[in-house]
C-alpha positions in Angstrom: 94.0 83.6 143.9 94.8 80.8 146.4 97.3 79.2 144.5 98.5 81.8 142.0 97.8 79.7 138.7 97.1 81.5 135.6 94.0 80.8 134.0 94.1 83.0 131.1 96.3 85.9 129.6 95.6 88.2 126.8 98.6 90.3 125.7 96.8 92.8 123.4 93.3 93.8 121.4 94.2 90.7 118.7 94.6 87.8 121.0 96.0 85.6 117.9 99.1 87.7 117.7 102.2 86.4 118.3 104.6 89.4 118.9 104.7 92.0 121.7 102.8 90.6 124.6 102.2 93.7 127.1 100.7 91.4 129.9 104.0 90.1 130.4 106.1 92.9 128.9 104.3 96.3 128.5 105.9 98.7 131.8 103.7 101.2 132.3 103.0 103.1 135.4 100.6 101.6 138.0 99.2 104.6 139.2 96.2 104.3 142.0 96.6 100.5 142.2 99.4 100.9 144.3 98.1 102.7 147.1 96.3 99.6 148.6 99.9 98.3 149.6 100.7 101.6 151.5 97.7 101.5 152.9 98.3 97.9 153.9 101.8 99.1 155.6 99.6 101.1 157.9 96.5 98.9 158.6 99.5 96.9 159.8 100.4 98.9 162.8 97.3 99.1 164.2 98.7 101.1 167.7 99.1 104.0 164.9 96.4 103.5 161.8 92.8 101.9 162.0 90.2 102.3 158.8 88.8 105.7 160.9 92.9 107.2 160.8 92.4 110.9 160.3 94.6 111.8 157.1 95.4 115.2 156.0 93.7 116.1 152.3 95.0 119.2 151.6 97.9 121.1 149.4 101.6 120.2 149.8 104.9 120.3 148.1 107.5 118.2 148.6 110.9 119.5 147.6 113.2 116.7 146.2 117.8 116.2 146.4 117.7 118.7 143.4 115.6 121.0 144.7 112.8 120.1 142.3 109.2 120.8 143.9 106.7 117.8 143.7 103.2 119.2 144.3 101.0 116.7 143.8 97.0 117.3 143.3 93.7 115.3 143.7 92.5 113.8 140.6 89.2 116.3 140.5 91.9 119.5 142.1 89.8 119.4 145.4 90.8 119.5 148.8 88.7 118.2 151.8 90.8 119.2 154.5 90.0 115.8 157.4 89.4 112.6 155.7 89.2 109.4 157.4 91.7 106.6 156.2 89.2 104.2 154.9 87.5 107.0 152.7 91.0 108.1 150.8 91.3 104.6 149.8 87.4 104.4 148.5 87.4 107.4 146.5 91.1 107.3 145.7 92.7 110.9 147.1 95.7 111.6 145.9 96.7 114.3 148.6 95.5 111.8 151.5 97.4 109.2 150.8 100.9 111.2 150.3 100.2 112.6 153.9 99.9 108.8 154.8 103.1 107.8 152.6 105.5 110.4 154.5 104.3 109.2 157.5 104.6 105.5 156.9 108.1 106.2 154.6 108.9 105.3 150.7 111.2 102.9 151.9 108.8 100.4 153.8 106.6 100.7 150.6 109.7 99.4 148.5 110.5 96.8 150.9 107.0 95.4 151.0 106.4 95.3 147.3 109.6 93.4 146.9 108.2 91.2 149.1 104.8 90.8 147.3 106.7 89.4 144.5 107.5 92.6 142.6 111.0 91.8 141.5 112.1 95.1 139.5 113.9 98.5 140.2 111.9 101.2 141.4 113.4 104.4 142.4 112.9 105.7 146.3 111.2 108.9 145.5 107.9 110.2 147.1 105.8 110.3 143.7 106.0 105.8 144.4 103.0 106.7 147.0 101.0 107.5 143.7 102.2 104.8 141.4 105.0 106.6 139.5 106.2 103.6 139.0 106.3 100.8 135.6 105.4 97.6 136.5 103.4 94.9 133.8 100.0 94.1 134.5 101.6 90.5 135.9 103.4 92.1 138.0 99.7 94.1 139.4 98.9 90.5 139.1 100.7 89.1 141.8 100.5 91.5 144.2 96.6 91.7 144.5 97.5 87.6 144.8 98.7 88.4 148.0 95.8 90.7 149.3 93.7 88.0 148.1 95.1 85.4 149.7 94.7 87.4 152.8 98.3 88.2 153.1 100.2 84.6 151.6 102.2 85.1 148.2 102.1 82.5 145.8 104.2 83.0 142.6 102.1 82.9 139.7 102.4 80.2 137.5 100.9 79.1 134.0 102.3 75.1 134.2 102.0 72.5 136.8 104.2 69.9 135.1 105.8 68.7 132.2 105.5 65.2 131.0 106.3 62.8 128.7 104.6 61.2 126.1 103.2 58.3 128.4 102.2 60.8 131.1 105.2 60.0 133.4 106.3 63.6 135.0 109.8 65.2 133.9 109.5 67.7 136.0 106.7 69.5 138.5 106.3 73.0 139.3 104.7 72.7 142.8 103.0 75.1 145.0 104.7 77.4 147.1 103.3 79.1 149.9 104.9 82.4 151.9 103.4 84.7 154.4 103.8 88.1 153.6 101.5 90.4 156.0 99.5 89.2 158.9 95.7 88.4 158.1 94.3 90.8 160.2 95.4 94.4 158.4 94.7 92.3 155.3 91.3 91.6 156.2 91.1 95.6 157.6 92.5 96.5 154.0 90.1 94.2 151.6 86.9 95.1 153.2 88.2 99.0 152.2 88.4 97.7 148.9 85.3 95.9 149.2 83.6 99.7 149.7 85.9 101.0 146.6 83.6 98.6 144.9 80.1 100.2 146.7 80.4 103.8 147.3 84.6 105.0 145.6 85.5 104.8 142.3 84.8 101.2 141.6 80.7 101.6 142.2 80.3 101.3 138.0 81.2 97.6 138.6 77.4 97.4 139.0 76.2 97.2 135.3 77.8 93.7 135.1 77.7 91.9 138.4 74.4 91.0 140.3 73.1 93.9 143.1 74.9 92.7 146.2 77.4 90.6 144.8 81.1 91.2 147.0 84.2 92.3 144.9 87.0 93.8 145.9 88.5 96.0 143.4 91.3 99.2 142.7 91.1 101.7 139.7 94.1 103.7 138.8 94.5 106.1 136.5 97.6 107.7 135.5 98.6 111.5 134.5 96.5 113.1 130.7 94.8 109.7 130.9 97.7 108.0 129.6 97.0 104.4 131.3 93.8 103.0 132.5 94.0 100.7 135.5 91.8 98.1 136.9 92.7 95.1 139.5 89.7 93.3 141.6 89.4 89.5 143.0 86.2 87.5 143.6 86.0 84.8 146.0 87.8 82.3 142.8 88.9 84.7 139.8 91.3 87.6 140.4 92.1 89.3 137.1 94.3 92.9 136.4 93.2 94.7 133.1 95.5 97.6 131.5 94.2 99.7 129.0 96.3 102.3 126.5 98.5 103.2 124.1 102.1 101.5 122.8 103.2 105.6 122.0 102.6 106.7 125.5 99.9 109.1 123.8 96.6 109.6 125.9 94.1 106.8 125.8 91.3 109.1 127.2 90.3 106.7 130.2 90.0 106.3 133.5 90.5 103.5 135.4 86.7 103.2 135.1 85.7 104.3 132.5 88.2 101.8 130.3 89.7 99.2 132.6 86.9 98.7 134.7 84.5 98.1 132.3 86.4 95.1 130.8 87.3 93.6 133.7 83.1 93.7 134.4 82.4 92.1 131.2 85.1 89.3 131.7 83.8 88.3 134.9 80.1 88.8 134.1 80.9 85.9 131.0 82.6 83.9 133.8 80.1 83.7 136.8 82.5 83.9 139.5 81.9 83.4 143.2 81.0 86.6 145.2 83.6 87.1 147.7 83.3 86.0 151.1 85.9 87.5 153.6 86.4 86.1 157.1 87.7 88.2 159.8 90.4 86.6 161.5 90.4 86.1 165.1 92.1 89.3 166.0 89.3 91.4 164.8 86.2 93.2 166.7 83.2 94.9 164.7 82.7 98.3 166.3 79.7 101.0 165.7 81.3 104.3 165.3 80.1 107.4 164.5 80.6 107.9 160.6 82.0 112.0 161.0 84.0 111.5 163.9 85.5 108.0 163.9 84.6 107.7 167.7 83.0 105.0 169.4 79.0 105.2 168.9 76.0 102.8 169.7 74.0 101.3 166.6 71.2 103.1 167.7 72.7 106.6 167.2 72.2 108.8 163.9 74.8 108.7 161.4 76.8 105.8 162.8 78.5 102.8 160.8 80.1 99.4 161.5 83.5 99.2 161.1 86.6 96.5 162.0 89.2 96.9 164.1 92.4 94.6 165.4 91.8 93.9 168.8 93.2 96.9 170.7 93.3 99.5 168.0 89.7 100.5 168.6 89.3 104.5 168.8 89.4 105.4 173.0 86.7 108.5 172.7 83.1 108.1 172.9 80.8 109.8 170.6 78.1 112.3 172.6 75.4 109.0 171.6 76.4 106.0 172.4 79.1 104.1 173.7 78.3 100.7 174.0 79.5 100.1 170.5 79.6 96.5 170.2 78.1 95.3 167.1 76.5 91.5 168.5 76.5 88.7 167.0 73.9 88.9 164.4 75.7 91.9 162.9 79.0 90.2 163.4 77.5 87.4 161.4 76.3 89.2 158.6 79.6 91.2 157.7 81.3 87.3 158.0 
């Protein structure tokens, strides 16, 4: 992840053959996978959006320039009126996060994809905040790089040099470096992902890895189950796996129930290290009250320990607590 070299690529079930390679070619819609960059855009202005954001999960049309209607739906055609922001990532609601893309704009999400490394035309239209959009699972590939490179792009790359026959270099392909997105939202962002892994729609990752072990992970799955999604990083081994059809016909997954499960295996095989997230300076572990989102005491019922940048911390106090602090010993652990 740090450096963006290619380990490994697979472009189809028969890994000997030589034609049509969809990791590097196959365009199919992204689906869920991108809403961890949108959500990203607003863990990035933290005097508007922290992980306890109220977001709006309920019905809504959006009429289009040719007064088409878009009405988009949950995946399980539920609505849950309140959700908090952090909990529309985990369990991956479709209606939440369009009420966060027309607040944050389809054109910031465009921008920041381009500059994640996404080099290809994607039309401005508000169905992007859902993953209408084709993309190859390289192009997945390299922007989780930057989420888990906490926020530095890398290009990917498969050689470091070319040489001769005696060794001597011809040419080198070194590595470049860029900052993308501050580290702080990007920490706020991958410990979300972190709980897709625990408690949203990532949890099945537990038949392969050990009980405890830290991944940070994103199904998507895209409309009659045409494409199955699944992108996750360790703390050494970031790998994207897309599963369907070359007709466009429906595969019959999910995101877990197909991608997931071979991304599981893969790294189960491999042994990778847990990840290990450090909170960057900027950011203060707070207790707050798991319902409400306000500022709670660690002593008080129903309460959880969340991050926040420095300042963005919610300003009302929960009817328990208050002195919301965390200490160090907690503080420690979640490092």
């Amino acid at each position: 992840p740090q450096g963006g070299e290619v380990r490994a690529l697979v472009g189809g079930r028969d890994s000997q053959y030589a034609g049509f390679n969809r990791a590097l070619n196959a365009l199919r819609p992204v689906g869920s996978l991108i809403k961890p960059v949108l959500y990203l855009l607003a863990l990035a202005e933290p005097d508007k959006y922290t992980l306890v954001s109220m977001l709006e999960d309920r019905a809504i049309q959006v009429k289009g320039r040719n007064g088409q209607v878009w009405a988009p739906k949950n995946y399980d055609r539920k609505e849950r009126g309140l959700v908090q922001l952090h909990t529309a990532l985990a369990k991956s609601l479709n209606l939440a996060t369009v009420d966060l893309g027309l607040s944050v704009g389809v054109d910031k999400l465009l921008a920041l994809l381009s500059d994640m490394g996404v080099d290809r035309e994607i039309k401005p239209f508000p169905s992007l905040f859902l993953g209408a959009a084709a993309m190859s699972p390289m192009d997945v590939a390299q922007i989780y790089q930057v989420l888990a490179a906490e926020g530095f792009r890398s290009p990917l790359r498969a050689i470091r040099e070319v040489t001769d026959a005696d060794g001597v270099a011809l040419q080198r392909y070194g590595l470049e470096v860029e900052k993308v997105v501050d580290p702080g939202p990007v920490y706020l962002l991958n410990r979300n992902l972190v709980e897709v892994m625990r408690e949203g729609t990532g949890r099945g990752i537990v038949r392969y890895l050990p009980a405890g072990f830290e991944v940070a992970g994103k199904t998507g799955t895209t409309d009659e189950l045409r494409d199955s999604w699944f992108a996750g990083f360790t703390g050494d081994l970031l790998a994207v796996v897309w599963v369907g059809r070359d007709n466009n016909k429906p595969s019959g997954l999910t995101g877990s129930s197909g991608a997931l499960k071979i991304w599981g295996q893969v790294m189960k095989d491999l042994k990778p290290m847990p990840l290990s997230l450090v909170p960057p300076d900027d950011i203060n572990w707070l207790w707050v009250e798991e319902s409400t989102g306000f500022i709670s005491d660690q002593d008080c019922p129903g309460v959880l320990a969340m991050p926040f940048i420095r300042g963005s911390q919610p300003s009302v106090r929960a009817a328990c607590g208050g002195n919301s602090e965390t200490g160090s010993f907690l503080q420690q652990w979640f490092d």
